[in-house]
N, CA, C and O of each residue as an XYZ file, in Angstrom:
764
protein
N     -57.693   -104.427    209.807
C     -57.412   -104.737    211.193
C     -58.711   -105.057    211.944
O     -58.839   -106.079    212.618
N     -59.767   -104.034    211.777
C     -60.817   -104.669    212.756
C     -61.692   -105.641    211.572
O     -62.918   -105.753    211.609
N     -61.014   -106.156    210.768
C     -62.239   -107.385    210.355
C     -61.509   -108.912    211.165
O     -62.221   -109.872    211.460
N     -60.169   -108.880    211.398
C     -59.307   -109.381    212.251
C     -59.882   -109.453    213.170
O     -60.576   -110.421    213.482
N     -59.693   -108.227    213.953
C     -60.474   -108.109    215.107
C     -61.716   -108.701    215.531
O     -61.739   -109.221    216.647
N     -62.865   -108.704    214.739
C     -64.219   -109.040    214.803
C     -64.060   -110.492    214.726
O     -64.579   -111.176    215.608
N     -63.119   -111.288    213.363
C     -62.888   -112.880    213.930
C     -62.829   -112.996    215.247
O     -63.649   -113.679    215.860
N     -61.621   -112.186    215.976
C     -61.061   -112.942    217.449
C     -62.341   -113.220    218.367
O     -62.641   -114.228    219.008
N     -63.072   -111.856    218.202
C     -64.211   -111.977    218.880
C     -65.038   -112.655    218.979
O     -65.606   -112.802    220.061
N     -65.496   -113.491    217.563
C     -65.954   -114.662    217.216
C     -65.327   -115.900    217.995
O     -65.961   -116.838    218.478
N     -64.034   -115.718    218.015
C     -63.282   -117.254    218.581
C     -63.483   -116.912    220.033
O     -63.684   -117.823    220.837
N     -63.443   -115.722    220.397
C     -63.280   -115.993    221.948
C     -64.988   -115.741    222.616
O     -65.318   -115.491    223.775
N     -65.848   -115.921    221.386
C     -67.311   -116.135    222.196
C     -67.373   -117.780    222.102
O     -67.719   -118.419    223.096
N     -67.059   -118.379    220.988
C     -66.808   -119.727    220.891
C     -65.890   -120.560    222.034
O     -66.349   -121.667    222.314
N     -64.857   -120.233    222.616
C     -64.416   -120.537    224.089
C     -64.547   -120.145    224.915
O     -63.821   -120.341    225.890
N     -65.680   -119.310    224.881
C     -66.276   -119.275    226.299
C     -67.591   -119.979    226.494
O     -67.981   -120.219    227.637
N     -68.522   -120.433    225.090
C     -69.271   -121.283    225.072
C     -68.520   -122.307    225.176
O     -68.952   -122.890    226.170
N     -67.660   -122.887    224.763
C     -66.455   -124.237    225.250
C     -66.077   -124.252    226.425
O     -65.677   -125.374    226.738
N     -66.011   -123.428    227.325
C     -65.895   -123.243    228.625
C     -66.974   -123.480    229.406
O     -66.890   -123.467    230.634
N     -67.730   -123.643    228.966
C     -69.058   -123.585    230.374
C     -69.660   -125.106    229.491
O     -70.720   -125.411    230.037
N     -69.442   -125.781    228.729
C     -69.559   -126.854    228.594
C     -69.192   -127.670    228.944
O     -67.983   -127.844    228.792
N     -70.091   -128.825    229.725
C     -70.095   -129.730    231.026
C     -68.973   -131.030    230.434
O     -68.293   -131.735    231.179
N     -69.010   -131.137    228.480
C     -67.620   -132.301    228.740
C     -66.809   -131.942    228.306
O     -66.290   -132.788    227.577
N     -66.001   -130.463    228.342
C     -65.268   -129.959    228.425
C     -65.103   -129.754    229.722
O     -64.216   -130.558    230.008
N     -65.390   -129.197    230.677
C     -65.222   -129.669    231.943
C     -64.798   -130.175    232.629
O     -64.253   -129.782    233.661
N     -64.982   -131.496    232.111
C     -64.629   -133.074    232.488
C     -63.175   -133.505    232.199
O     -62.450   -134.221    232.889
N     -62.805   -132.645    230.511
C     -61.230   -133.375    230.199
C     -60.408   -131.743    230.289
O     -60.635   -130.651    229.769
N     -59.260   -132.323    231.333
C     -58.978   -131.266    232.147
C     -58.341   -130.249    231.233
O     -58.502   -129.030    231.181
N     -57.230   -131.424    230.205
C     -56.228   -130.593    229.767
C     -56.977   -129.744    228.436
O     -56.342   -128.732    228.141
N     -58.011   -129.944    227.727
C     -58.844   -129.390    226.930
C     -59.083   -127.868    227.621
O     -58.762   -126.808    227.083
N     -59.737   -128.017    228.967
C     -60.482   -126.906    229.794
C     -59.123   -126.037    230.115
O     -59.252   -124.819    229.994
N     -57.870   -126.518    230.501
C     -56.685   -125.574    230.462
C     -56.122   -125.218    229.318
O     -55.165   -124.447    229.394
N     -56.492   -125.605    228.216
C     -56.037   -125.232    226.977
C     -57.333   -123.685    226.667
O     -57.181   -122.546    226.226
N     -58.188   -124.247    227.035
C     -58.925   -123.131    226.622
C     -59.336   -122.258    227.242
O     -59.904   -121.260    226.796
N     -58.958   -122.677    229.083
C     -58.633   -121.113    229.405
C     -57.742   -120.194    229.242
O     -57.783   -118.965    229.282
N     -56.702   -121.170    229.000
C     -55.396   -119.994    228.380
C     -55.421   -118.696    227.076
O     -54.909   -117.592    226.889
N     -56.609   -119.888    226.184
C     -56.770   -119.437    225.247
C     -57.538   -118.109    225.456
O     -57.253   -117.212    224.663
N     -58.526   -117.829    226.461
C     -59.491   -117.257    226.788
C     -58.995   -115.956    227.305
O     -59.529   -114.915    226.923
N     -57.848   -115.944    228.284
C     -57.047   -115.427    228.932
C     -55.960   -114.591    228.341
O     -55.275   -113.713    228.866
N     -55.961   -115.030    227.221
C     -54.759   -114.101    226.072
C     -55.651   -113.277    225.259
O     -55.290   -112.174    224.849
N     -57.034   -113.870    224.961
C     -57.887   -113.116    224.085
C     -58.748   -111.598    224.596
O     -59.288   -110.693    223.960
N     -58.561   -111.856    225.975
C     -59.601   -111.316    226.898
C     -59.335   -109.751    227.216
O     -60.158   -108.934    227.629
N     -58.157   -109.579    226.957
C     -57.637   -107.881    226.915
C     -58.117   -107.578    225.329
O     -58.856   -106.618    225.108
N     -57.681   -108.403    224.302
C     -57.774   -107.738    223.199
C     -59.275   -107.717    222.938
O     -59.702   -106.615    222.595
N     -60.111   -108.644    223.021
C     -61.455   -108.541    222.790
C     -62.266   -107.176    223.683
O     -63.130   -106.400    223.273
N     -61.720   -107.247    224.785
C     -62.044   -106.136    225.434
C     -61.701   -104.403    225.327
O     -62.225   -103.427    225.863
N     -60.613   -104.556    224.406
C     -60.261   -102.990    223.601
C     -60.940   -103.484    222.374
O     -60.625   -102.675    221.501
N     -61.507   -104.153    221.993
C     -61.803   -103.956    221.014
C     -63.513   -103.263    220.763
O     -64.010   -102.594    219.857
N     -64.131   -103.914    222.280
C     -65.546   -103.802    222.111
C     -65.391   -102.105    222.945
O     -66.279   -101.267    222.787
N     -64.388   -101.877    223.638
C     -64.337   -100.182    224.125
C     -64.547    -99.408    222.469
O     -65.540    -98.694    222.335
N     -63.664    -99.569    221.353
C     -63.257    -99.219    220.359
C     -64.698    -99.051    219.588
O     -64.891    -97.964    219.043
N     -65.404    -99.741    219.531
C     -66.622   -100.207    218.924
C     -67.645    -99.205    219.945
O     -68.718    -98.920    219.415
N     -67.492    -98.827    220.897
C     -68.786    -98.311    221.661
C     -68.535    -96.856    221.035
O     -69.405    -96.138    220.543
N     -66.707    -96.473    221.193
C     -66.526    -94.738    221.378
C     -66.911    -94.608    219.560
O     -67.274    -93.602    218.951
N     -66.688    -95.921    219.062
C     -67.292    -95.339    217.383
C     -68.275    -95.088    217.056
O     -68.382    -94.501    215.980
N     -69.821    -95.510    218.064
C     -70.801    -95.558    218.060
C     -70.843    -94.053    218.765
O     -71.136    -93.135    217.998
N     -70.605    -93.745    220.014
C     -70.669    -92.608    220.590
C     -69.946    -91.487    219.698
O     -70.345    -90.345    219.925
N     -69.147    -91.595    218.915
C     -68.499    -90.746    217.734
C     -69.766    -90.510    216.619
O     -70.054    -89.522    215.944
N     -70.106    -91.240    216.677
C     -71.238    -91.231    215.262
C     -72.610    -90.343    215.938
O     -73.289    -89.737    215.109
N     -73.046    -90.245    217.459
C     -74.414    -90.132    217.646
C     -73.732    -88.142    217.822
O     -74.066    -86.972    217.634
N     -72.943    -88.760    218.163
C     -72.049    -86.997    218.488
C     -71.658    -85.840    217.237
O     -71.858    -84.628    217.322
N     -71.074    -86.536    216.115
C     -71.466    -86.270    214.556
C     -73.060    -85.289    214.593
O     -73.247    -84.073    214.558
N     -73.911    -86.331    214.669
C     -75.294    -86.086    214.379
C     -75.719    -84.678    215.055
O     -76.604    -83.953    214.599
N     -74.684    -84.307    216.616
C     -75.736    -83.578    216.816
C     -75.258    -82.026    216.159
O     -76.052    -81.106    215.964
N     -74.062    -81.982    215.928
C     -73.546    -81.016    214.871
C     -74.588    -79.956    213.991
O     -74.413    -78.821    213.548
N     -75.869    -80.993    213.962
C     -76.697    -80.493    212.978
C     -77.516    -79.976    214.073
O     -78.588    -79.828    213.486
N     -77.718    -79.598    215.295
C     -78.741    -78.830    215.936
C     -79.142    -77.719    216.359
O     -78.327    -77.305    217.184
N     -79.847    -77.131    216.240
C     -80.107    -75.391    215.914
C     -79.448    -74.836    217.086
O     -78.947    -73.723    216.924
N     -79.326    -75.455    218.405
C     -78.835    -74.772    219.504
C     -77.122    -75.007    219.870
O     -76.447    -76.036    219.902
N     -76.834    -73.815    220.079
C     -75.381    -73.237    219.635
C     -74.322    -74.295    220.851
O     -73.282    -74.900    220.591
N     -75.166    -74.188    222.357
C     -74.849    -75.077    223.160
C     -74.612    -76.685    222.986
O     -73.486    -77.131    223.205
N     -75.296    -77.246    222.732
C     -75.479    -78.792    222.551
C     -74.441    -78.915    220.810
O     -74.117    -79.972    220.270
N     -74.144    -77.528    220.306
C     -73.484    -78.086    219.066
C     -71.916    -77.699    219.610
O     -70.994    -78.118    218.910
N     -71.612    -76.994    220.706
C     -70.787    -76.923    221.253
C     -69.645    -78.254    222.277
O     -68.446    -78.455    222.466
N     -70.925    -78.838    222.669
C     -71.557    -79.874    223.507
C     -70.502    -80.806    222.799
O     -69.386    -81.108    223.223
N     -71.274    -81.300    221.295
C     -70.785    -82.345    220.404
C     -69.407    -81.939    219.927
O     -68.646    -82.873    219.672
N     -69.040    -80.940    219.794
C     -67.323    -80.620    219.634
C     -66.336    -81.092    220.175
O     -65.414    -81.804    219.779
N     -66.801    -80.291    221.847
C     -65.643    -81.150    222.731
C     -65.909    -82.769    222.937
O     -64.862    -83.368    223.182
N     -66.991    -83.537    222.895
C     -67.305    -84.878    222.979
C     -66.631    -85.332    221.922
O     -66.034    -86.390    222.122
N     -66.486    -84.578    220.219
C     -66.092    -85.345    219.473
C     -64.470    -85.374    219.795
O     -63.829    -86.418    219.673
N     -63.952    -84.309    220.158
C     -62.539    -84.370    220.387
C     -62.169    -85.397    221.399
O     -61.249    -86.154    221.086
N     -62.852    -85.578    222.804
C     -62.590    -86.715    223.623
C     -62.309    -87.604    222.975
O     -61.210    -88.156    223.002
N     -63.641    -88.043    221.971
C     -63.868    -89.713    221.795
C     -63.064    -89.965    220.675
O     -62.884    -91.091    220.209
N     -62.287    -88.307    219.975
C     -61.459    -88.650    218.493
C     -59.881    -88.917    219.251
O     -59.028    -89.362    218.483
N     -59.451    -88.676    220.692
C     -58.294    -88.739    220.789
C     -58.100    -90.067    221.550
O     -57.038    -90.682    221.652
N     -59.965    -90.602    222.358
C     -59.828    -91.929    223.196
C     -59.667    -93.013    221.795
O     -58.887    -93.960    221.893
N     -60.271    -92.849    220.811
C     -60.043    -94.172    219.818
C     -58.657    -94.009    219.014
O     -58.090    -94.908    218.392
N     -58.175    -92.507    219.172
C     -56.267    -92.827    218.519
C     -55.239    -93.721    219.564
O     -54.191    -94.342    219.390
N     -55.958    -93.493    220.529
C     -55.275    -94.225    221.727
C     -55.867    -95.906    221.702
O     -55.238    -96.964    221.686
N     -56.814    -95.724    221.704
C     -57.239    -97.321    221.326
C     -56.940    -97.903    220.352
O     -56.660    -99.099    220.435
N     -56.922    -97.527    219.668
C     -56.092    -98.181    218.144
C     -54.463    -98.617    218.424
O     -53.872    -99.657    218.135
N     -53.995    -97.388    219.103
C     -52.620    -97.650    219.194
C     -52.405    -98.901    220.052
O     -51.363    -99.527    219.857
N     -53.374    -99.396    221.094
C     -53.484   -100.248    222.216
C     -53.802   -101.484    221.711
O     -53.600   -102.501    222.374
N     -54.419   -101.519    220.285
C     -55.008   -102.253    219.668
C     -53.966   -103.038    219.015
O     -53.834   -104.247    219.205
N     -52.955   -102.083    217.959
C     -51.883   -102.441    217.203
C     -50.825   -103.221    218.182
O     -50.174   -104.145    217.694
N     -50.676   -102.924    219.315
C     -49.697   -103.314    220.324
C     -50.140   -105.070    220.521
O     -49.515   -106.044    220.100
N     -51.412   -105.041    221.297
C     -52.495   -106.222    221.468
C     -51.643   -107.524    220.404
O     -50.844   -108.396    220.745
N     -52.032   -107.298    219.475
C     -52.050   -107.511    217.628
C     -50.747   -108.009    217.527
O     -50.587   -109.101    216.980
N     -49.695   -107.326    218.008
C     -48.559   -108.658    218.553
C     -48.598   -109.659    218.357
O     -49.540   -110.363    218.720
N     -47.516   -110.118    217.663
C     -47.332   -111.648    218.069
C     -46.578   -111.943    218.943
O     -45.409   -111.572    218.839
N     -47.119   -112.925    220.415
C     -46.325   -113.067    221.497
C     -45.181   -113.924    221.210
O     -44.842   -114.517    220.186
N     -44.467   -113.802    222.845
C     -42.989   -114.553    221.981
C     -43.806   -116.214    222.710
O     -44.549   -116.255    223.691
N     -43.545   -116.906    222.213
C     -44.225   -118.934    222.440
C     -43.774   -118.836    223.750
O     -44.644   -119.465    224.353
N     -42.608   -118.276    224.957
C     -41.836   -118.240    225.941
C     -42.849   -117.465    227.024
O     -42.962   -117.935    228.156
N     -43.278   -116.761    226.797
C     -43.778   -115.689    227.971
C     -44.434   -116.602    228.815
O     -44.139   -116.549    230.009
N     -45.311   -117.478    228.419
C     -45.985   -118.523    229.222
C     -44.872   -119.104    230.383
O     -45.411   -119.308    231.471
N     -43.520   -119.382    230.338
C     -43.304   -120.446    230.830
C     -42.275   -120.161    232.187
O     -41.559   -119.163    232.106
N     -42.214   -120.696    232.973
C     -41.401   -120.287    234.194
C     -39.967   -120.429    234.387
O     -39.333   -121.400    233.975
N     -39.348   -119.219    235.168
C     -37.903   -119.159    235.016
C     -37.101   -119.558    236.819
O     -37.656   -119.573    237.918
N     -36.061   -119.751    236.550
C     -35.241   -120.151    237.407
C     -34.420   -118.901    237.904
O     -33.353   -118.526    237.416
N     -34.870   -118.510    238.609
C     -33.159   -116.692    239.069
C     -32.270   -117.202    240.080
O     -32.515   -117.880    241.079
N     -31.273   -116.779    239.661
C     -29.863   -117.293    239.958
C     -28.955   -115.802    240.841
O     -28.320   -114.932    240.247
N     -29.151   -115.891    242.279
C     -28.534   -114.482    242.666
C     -27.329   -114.780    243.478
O     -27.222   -115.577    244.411
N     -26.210   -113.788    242.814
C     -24.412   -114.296    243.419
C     -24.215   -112.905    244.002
O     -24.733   -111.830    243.699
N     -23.477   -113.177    244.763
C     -22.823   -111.740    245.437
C     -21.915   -111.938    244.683
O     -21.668   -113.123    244.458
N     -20.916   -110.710    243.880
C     -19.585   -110.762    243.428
C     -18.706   -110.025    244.109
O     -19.035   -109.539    245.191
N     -17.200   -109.794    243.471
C     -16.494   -109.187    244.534
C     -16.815   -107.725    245.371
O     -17.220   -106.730    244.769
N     -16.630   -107.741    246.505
C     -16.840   -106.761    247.818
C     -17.418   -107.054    248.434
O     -18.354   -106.371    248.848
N     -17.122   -108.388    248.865
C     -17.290   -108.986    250.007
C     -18.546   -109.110    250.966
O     -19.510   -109.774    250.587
N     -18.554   -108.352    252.461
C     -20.280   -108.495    252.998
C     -20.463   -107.108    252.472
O     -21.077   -106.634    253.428
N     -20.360   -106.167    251.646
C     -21.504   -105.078    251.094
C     -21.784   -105.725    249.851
O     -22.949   -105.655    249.460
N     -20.853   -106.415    249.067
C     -21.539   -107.223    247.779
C     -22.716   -108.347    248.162
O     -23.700   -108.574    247.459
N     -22.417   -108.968    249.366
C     -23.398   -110.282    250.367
C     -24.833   -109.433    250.592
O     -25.947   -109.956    250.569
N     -24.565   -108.057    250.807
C     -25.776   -107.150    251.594
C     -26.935   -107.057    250.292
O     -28.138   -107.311    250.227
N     -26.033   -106.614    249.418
C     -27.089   -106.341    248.190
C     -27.177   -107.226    247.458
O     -27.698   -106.875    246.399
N     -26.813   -108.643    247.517
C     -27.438   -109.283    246.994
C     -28.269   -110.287    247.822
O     -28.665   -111.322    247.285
N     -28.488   -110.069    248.847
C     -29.615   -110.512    249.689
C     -30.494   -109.289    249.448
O     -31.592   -109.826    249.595
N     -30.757   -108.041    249.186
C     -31.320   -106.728    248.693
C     -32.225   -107.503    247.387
O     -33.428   -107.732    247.261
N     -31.158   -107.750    246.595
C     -31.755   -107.921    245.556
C     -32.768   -109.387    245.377
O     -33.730   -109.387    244.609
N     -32.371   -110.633    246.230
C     -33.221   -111.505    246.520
C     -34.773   -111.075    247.014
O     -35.830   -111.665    246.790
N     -34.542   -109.899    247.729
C     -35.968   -109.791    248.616
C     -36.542   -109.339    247.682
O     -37.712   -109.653    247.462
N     -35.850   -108.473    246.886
C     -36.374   -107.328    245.930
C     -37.322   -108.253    244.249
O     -38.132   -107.755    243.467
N     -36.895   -109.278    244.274
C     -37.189   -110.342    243.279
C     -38.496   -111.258    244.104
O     -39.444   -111.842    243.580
N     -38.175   -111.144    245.429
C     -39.808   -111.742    245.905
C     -40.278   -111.507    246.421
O     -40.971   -112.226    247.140
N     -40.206   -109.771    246.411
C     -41.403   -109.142    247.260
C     -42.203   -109.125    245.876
O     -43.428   -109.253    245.884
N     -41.303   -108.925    244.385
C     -42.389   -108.298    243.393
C     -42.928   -109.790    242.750
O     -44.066   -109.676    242.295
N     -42.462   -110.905    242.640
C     -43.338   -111.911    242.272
C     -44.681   -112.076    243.675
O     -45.777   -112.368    243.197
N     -44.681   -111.970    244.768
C     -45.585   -111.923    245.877
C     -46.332   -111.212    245.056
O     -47.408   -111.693    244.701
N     -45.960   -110.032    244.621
C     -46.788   -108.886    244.331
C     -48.017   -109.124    243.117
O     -49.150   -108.662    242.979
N     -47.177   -110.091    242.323
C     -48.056   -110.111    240.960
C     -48.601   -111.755    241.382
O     -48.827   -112.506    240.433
N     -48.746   -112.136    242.400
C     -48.915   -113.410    242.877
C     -48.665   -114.382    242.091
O     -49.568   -114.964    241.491
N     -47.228   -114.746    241.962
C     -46.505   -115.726    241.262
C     -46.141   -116.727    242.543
O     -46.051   -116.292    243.691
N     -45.957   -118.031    242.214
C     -45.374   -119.028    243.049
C     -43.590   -118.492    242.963
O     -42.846   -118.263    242.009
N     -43.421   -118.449    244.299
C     -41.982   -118.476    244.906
C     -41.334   -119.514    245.093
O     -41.824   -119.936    246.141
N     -40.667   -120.119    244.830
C     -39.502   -121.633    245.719
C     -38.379   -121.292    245.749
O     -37.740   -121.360    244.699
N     -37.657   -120.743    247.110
C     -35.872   -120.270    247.006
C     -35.619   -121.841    247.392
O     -36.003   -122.412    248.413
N     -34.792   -122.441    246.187
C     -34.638   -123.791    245.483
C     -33.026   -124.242    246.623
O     -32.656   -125.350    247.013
N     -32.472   -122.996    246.836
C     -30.850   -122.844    247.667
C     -30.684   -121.369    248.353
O     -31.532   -120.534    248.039
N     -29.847   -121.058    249.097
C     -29.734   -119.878    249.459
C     -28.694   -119.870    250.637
O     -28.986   -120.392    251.713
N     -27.616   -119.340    250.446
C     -26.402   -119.464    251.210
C     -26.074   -118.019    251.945
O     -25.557   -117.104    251.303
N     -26.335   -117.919    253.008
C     -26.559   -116.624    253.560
C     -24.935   -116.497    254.357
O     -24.045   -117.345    254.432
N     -24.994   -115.033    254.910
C     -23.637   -114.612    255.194
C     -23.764   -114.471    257.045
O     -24.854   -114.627    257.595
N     -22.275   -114.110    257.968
C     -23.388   -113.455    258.855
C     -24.075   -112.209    259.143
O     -24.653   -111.970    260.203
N     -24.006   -111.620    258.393
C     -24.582   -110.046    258.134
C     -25.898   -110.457    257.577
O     -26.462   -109.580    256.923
N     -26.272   -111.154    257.646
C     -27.917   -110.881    256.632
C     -27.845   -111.309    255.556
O     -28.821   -111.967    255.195
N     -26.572   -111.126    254.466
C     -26.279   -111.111    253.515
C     -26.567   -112.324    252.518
O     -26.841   -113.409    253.030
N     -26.527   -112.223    251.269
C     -26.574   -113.202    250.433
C     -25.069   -113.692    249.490
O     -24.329   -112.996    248.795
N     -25.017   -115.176    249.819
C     -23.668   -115.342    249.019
C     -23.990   -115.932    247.304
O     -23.385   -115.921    246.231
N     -25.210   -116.383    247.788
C     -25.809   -117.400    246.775
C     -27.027   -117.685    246.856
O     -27.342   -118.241    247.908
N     -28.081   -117.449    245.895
C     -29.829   -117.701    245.623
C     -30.006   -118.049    244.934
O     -29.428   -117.325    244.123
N     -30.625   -119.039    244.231
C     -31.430   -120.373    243.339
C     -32.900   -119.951    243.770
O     -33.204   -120.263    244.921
N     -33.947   -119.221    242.938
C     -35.372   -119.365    243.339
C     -35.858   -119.928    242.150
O     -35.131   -120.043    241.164
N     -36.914   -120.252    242.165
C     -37.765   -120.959    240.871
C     -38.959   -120.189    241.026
O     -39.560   -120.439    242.071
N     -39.453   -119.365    240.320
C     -40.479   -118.606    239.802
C     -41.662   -118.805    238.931
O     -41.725   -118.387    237.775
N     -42.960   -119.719    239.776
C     -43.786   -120.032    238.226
C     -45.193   -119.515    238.474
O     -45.838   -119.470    239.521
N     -45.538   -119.093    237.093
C     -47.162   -118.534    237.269
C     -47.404   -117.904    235.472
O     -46.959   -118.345    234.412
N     -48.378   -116.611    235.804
C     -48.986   -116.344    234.533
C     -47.886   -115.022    233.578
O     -47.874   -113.848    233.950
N     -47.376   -115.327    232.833
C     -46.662   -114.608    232.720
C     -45.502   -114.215    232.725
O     -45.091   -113.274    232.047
N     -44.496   -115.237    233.885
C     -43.649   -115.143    234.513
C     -42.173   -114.248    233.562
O     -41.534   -113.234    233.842
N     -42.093   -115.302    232.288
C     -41.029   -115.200    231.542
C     -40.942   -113.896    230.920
O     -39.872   -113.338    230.680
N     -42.069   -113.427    230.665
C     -42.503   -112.111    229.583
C     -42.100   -111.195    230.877
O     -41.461   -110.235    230.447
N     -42.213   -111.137    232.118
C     -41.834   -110.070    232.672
C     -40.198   -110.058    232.779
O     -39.586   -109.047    232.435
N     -39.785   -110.755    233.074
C     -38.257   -111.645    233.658
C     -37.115   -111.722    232.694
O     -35.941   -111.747    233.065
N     -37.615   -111.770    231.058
C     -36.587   -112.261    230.384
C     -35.438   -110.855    230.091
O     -34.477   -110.946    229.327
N     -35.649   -110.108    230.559
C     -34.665   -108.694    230.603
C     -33.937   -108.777    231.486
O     -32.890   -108.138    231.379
N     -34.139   -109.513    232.616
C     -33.366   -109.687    234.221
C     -32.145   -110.341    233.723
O     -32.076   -111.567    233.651
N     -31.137   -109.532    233.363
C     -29.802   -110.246    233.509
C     -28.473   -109.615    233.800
O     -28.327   -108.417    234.041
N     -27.672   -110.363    233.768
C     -26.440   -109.365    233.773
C     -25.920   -108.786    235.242
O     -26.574   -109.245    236.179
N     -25.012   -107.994    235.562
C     -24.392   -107.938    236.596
C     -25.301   -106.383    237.056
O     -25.704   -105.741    236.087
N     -25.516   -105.982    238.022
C     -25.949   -105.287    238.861
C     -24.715   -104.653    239.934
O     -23.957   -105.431    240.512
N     -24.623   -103.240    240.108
C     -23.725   -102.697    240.626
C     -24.179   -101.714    241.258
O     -24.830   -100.807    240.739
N     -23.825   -101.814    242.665
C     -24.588   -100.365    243.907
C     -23.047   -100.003    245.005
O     -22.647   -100.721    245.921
N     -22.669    -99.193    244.713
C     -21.627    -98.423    245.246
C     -22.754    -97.828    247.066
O     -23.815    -97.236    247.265
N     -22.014    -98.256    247.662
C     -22.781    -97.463    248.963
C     -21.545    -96.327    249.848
O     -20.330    -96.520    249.907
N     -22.255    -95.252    250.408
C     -21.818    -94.413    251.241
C     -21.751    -94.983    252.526
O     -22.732    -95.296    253.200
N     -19.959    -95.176    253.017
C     -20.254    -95.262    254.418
C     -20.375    -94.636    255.180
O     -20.594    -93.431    255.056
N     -20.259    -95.324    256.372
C     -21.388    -94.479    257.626
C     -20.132    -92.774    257.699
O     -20.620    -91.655    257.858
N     -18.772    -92.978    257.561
C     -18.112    -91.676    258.098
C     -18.443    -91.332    256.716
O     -17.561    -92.000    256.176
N     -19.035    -90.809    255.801
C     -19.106    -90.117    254.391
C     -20.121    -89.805    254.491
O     -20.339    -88.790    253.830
N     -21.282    -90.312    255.229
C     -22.865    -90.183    255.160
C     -23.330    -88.630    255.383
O     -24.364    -88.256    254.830
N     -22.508    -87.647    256.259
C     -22.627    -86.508    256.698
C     -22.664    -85.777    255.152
O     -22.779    -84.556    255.049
């Protein structure tokens, strides 16, 4: 796994020297190809060189095991336990990384929001659930476009068409389906 690893690292010092090169630069779709590329590599290269430091800090911590004073060999115990439970965790972060993505996550989705039957409390929450779909793309700063949107007179939503595009979009989104159901307390039950 980390001789794997140590390639990627290789490729993604190689596009970032491809990146700051002036005729690469110049041809656009090259320079978006390889920031993407850069951009997918850039978490994993980056657990990888954490992984590589705590092995180094594992090894100097080893060493001091051997020192006459009872403190500093105490010292290296609990350090080795930190840095033996931060690299089981990095590894595991590592194996995850190491994934193969699905070709889709890149690409942008269309959400489709209906009120179904119950009328303006079904209209209420699904204008609920519209806001609730673009307060959190706002959030991860995705492009918004409500494409249609057929409102009630309560506030409500009868019908939403948004188009959703940015980094990521699909890989968060592709679970969003299916019917959604919120029973509410009215106001004489609320007591």
């Amino acid at each position: 796994m980390f001789e794997k690893l140590a390639g990627i690292e290789v490729r993604y010092q190689k596009v970032l020297e491809e990146l700051s090169d002036p005729a690469v630069a110049s041809d656009r779709k090259r320079f978006k190809e390889l920031g993407q590329e850069q951009r997918q590599l850039e978490p994993l290269v980056e657990e990888f060189r954490k992984n590589v430091a705590w092995k180094a800090e594992l090894d100097d911590a080893r060493r001091l095991l051997d020192e006459p004073d009872a403190d500093m060999r105490q010292m290296a115990r609990d350090e080795i336990q930190r840095l033996e439970g931060e690299l089981a965790e990095s590894e595991a972060r590592l194996k995850v990384l190491l994934l193969p993505k699905d070709p889709n996550d890149e690409k942008d989705v269309i959400v489709e929001i209906r009120a179904g039957t119950g009328g303006d409390e079904a209209a209420l929450f699904a204008g609920d659930v519209l806001r609730m779909y673009m307060r959190y793309a706002e959030a991860r700063r995705w492009k918004v476009d409500l494409m249609s949107n057929a409102e009630t007179e309560l506030g409500g939503t009868r019908e939403a068409i948004l188009s959703i595009s940015g980094q990521n979009v699909y890989s968060r989104l592709k679970f969003e389906s299916g019917v959604h159901r919120v029973q509410r307390v009215p106001e004489t039950e609320a007591q």
